[in-house]
C-alpha positions as CSV (number, residue, x, y, z in Angstrom):
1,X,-43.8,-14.2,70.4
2,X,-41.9,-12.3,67.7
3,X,-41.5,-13.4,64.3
4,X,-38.7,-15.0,63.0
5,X,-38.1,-12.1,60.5
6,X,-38.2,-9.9,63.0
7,X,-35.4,-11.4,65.1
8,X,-33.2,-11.8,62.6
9,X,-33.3,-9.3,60.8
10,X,-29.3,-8.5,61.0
11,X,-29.4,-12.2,59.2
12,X,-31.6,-10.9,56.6
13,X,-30.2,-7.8,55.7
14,X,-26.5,-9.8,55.2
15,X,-27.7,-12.9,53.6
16,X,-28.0,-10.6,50.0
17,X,-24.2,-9.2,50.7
18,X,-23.1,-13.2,51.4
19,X,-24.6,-14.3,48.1
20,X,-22.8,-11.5,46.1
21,X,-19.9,-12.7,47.3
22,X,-20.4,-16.4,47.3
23,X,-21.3,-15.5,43.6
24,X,-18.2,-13.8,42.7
25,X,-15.9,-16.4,44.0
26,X,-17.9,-19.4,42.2
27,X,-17.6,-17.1,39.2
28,X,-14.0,-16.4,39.9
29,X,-13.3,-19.9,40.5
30,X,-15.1,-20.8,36.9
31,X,-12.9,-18.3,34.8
32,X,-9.9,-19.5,36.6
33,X,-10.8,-22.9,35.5
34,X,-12.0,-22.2,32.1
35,X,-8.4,-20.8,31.5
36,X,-6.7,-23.4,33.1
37,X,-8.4,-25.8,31.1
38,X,-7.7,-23.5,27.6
39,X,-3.7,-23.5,28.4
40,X,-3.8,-27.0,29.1
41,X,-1.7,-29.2,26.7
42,X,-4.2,-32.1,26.1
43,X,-2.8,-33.7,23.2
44,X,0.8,-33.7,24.6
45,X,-0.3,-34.8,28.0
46,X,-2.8,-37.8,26.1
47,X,0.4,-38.7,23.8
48,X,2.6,-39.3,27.0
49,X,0.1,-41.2,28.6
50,X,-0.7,-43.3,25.7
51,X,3.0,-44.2,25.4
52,X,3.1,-44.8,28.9
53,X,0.2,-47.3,28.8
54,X,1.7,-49.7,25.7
55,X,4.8,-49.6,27.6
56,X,2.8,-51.2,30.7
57,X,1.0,-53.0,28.0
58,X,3.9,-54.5,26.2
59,X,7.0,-53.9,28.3
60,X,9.4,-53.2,25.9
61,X,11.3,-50.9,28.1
62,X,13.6,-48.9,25.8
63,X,12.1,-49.2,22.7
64,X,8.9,-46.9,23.9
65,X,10.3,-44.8,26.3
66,X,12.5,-42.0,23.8
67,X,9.0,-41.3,22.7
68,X,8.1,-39.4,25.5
69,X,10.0,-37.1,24.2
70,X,7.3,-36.2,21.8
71,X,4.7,-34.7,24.3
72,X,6.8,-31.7,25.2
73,X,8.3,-30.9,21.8
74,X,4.2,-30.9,20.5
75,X,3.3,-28.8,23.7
76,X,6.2,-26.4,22.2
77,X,3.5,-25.6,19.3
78,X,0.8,-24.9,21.5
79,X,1.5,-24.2,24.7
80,X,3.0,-21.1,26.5
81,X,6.8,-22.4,28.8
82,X,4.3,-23.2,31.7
83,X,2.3,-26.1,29.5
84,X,6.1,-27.8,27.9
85,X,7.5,-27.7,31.4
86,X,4.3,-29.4,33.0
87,X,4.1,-31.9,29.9
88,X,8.3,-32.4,30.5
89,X,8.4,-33.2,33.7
90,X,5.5,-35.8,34.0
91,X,7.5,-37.4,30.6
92,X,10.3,-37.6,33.5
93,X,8.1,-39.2,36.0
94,X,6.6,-41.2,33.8
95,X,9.7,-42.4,32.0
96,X,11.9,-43.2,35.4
97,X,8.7,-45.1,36.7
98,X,8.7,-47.0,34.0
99,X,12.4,-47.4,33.7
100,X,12.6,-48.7,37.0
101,X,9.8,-51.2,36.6
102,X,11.1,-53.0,33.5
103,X,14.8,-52.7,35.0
104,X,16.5,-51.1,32.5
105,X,19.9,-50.2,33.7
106,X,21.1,-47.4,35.2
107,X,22.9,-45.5,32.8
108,X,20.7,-46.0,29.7
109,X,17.9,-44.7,32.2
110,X,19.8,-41.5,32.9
111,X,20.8,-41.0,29.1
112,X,17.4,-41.4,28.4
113,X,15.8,-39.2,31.2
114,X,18.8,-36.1,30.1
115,X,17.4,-36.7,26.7
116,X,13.9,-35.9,28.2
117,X,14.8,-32.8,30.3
118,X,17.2,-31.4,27.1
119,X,13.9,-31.9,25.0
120,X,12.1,-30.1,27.5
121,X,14.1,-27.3,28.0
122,X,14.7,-26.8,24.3
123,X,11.2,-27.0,23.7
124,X,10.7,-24.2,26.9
125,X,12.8,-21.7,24.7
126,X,10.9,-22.4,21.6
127,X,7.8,-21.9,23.1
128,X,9.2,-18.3,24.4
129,X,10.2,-17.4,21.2
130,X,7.1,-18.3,19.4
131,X,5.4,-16.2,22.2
132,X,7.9,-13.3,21.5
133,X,6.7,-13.7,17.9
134,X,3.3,-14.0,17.8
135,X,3.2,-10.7,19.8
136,X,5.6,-8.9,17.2
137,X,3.1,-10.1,14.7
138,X,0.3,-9.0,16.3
139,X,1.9,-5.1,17.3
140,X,3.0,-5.3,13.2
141,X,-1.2,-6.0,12.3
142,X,-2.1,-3.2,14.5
143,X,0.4,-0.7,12.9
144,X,-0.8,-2.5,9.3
145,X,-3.8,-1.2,10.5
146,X,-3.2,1.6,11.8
147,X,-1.2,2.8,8.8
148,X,-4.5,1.8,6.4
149,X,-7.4,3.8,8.2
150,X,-4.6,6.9,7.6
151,X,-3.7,6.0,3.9
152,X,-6.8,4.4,2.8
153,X,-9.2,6.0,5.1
154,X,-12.4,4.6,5.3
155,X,-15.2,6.1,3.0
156,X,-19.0,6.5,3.8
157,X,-21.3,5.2,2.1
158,X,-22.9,8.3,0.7
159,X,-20.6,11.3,-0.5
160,X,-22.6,14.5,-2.0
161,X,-25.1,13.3,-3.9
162,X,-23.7,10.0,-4.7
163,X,-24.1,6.3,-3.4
164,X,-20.3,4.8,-2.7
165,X,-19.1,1.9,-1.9
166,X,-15.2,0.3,-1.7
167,X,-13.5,-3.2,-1.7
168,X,-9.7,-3.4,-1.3
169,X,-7.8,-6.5,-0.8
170,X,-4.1,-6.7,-0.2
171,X,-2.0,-9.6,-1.7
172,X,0.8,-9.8,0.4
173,X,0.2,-12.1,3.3
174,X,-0.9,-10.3,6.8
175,X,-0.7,-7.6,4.7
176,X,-3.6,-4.2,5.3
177,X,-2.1,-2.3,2.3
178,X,-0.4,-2.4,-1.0
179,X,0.4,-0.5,-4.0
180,X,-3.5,0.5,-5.0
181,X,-4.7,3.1,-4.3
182,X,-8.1,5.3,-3.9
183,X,-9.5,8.0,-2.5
184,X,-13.1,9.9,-2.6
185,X,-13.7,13.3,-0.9
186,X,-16.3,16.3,-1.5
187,X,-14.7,19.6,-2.1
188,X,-16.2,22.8,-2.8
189,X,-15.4,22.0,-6.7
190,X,-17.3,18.8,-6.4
191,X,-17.0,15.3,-5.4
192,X,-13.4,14.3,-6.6
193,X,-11.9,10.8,-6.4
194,X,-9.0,8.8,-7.3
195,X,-7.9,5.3,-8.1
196,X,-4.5,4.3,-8.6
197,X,-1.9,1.4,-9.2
198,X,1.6,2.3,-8.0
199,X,4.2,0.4,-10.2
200,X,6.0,-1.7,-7.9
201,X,5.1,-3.6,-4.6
202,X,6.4,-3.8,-0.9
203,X,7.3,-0.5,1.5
204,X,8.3,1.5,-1.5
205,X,5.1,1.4,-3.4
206,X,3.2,2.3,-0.2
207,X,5.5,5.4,0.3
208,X,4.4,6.3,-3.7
209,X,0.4,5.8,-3.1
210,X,0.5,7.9,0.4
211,X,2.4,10.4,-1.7
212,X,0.0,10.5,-4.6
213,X,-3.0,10.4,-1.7
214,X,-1.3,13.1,-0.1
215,X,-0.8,15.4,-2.6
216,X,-4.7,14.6,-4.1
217,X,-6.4,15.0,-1.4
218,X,-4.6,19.0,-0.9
219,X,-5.5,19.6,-4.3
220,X,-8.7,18.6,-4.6
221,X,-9.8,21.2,-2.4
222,X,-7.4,23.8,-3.9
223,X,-7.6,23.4,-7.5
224,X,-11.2,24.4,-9.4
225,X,-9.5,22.4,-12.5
226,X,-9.4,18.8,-12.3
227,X,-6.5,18.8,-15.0
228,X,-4.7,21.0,-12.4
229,X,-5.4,18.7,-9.7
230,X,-3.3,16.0,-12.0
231,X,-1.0,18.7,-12.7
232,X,-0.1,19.0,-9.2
233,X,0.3,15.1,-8.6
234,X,2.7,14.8,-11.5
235,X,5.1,17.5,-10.5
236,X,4.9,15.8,-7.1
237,X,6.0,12.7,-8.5
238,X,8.5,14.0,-11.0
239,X,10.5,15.4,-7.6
240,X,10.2,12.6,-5.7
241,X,10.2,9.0,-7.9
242,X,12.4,7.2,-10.1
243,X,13.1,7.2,-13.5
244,X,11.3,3.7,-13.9
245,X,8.7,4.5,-11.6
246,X,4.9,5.9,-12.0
247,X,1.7,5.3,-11.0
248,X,-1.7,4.4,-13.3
249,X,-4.6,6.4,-12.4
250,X,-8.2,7.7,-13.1
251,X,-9.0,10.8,-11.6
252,X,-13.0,12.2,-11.8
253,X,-14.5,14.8,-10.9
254,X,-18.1,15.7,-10.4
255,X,-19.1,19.9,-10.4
256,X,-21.8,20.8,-8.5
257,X,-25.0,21.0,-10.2
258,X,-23.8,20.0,-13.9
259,X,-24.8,16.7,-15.0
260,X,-21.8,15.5,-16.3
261,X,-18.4,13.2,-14.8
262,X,-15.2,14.7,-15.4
263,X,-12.3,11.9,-16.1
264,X,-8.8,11.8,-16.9
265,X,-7.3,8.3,-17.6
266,X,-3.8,8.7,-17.1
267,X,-2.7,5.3,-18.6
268,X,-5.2,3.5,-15.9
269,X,-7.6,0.5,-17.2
270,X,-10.9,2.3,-18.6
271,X,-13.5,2.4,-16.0
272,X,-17.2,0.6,-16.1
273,X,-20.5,2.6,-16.9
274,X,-23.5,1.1,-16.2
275,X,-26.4,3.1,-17.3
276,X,-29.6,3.2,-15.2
277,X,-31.1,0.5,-17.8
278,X,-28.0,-2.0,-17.1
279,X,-25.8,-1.8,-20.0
280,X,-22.6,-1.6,-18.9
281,X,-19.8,-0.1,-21.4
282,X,-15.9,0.9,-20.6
283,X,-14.9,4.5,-20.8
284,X,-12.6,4.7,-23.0
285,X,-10.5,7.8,-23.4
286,X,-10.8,9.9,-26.7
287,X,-6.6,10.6,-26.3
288,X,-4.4,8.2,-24.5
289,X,-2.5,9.9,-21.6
290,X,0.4,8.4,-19.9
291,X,0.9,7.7,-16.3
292,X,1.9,9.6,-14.0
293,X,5.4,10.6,-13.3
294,X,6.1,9.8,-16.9
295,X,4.8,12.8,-18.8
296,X,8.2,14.3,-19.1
297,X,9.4,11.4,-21.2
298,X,6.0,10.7,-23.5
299,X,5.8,14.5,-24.1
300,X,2.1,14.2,-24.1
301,X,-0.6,16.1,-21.4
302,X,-3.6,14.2,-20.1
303,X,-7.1,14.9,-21.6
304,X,-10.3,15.3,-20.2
305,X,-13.4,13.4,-20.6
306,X,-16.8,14.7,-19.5
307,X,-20.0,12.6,-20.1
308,X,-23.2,12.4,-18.7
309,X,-24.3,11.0,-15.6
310,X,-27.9,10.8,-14.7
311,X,-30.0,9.5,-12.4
312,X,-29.7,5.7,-11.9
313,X,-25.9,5.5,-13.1
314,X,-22.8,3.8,-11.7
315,X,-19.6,4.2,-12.5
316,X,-17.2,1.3,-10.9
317,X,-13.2,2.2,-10.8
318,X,-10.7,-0.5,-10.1
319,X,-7.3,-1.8,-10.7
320,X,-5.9,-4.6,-12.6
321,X,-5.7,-6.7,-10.0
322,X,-9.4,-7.3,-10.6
323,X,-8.9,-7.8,-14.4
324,X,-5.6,-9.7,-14.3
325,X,-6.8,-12.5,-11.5
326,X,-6.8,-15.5,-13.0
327,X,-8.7,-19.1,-12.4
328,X,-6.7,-22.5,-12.5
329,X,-7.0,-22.7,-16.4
330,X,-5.2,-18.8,-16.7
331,X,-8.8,-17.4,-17.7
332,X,-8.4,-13.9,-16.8
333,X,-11.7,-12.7,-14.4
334,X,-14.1,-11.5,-16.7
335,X,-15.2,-8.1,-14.5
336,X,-17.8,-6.8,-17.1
337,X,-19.6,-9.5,-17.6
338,X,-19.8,-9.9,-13.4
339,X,-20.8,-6.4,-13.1
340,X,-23.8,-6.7,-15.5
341,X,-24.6,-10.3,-13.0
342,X,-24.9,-8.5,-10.0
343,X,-25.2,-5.0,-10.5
344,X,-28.2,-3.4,-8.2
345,X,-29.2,-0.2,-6.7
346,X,-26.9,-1.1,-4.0
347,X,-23.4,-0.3,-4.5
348,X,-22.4,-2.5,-1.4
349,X,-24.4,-5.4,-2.2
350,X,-22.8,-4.8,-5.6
351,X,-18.8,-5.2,-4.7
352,X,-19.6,-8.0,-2.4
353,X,-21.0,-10.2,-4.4
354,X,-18.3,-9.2,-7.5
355,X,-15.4,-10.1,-4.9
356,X,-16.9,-13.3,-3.8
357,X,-17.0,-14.2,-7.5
358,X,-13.7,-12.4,-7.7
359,X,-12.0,-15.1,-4.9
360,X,-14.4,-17.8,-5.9
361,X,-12.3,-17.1,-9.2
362,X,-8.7,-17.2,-8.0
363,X,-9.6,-20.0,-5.5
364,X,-9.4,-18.1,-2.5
365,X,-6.2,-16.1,-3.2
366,X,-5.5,-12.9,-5.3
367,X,-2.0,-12.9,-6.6
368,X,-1.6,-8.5,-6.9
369,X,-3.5,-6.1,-5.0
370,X,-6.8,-4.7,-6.0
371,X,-9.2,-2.4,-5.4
372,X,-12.5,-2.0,-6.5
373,X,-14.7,1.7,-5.8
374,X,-18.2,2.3,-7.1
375,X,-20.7,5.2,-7.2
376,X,-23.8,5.6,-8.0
377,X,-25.9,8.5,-8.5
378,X,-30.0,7.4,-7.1
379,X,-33.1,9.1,-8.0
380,X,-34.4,11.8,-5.6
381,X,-37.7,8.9,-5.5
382,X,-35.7,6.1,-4.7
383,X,-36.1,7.5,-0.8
384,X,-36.7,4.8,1.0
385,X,-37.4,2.0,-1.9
386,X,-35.9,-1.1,-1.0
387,X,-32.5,-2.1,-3.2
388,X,-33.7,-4.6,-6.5
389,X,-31.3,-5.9,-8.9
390,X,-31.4,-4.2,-12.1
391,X,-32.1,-6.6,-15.0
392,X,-30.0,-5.6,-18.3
393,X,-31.9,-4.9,-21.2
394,X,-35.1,-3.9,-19.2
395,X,-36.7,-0.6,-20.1
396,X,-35.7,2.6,-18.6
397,X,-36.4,6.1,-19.6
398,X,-32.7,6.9,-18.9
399,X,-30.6,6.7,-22.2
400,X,-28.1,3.8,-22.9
401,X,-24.7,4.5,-24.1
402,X,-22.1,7.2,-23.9
């Protein structure tokens, strides 16, 4: 006598196939009801039925029954033209049941049912629209963001021989971009970077910082001077802006091999030093410059500061959006006295706790744009020792002060 197996072996060899299949339709049948059940209108539907139940209840015939109205125009908010038409036509059924029952005449029935089906259709077309909206919203984020990784394009967290890290927050709502503006790139002069504050907000202050990006970026690479690289963005924006217009900006270089950060202020708030012992002190410049695209009216060229950067420093750039935010009782942020808080041998760890306390600040909400870019510059035996916050005042054999 054979075995079982053996004469069925056809059976065997097509139960696995059957099982696939019987698996894909259950799963089929499972997102098709998980999306049914996400585009269904609940609270409409539960709002007509509960206006249908204390008109059974109480039987006050036209006094309830206008409310139906109320499920479709609320499916209008959340629900696609499928969901308002569902929810308005079992209003209708529900409110000519109803009518009939507690024999309301004729013609206030059919006023009251028109009233119901001109609801729903109304609230059809607003759904559509809303639809139409939220996808021209969505197509405007993706070209906000789009337009930001080519503007502000995103920078690694180590550049030459420094440790980097960069915080930018728009203040315009749905907003990927504004009028700040940075930028941090190695060149064969050096690491170079920029941060910037374009007078001005909206379309036209983006078209100034991609200008000033622009025109940074090409020079960094050509120009062996970092004055000339600011030369080169102030004839740029002598051609091209207004009268009233400029931009405040720090602009630093960092020659290879020498020790020593190169900065020109160019009427930009004074950047933070921290020293590898945690002091932190703003560079000041030694000769005031003004911004740029105003030279040609203040006369006066930009100056260079070099100081020394060793081993363990930080330097943190930002814009006065970060200075300028202030709490419920006008207290302007207090940035230095955050920095020297949280200040570590991670730059990244360091911005994100200074714009938590930067929100936390504001209460949730900057008011201007800001941008906040810090290096650091480790110790060749910090390889592979694990970030610690760097307690001011402790010792350190690097020197404090400029």
């Amino acid at each position: 006598m054979s075995h079982p197996r053996d004469l069925g072996d056809d059976h065997w060899a097509v139960r696995p196939f059957s099982n696939r299949v019987a698996g894909t339709r259950a799963s089929a049948r499972r997102r098709a009801f998980a999306q049914l059940a996400a585009g269904t209108p609940v609270l409409p539907v539960l709002i007509v039925t509960l206006i249908a139940l204390v008109d059974l209840v109480g039987g006050a015939g036209m006094i309830w029954l206008p409310l139906l109205a109320a499920g479709p125009a609320l499916a209008a908010t959340t629900n696609g033209p499928r969901g308002v038409l569902s929810v308005g036509l079992l209003a209708v059924a529900l409110g000519a049941t109803l009518g009939v029952r507690d024999g309301i005449p004729a013609h206030e029935l059919a006023a009251v049912l028109s009233a119901l089906v001109a609801v729903t259709l109304a609230s059809g077309l607003a759904g559509v629209l809303r639809g139409r909206r939220e996808r021209v919203l969505a197509a405007v984020r993706s070209v906000a963001e789009t337009a930001q990784h080519a503007l502000l394009k995103p920078v690694p967290s180590t550049v030459g021989p420094f440790q980097v890290a960069v915080r930018y927050s728009a203040a315009a709502a749905e907003a990927r971009i504004g009028g700040d503006l940075y930028a941090l790139i190695p060149t064969p002069h050096g690491v170079r970077l920029i941060v910037g504050d374009v007078r001005g907000k909206g379309l036209p202050a983006v078209g100034t910082a991609a200008l000033v990006l622009g025109v940074f970026r090409e020079a960094a690479h050509d120009e062996p001077d970092l004055l000339a690289v600011v030369d080169r963005i102030e004839r740029s924006l002598a051609r091209n802006l207004g009268h009233d217009d400029f931009v405040t900006a720090v602009v630093a270089g960092y020659p290879q091999a020498s020790g020593h950060l190169e900065v020109v202020n160019c009427g930009h708030t004074p950047p933070l030093m921290v020293r590898a012992c945690g002091s932190v002190t703003p560079v000041e410049p030694a000769h005031p410059s003004p911004p740029l695209g105003l030279r040609a009216l203040a006369g006066q060229a930009p100056s260079l500061h070099a100081l020394p950067f060793a081993d363990g420093d930080q330097l943190l750039l930002y814009t006065d959006g970060v200075t300028e935010a202030r709490d419920h009782g006008r207290a302007f942020y207090p940035l230095a006295e955050g920095l020297e808080r949280h200040v570590s041998h991670e730059p990244a760890r360091t911005l994100d706790a200074l714009h938590d306390e930067l929100l936390a600040h504001v209460g949730g909400r900057l008011h201007d744009d800001a941008a906040l870019l810090l290096i650091r510059k480790p110790a060749a035996s910090e390889a592979g020792v694990p970030a610690e916050v760097t307690a001011p005042g402790t010792a350190s054999e690097a020197r404090c002060g400029l």
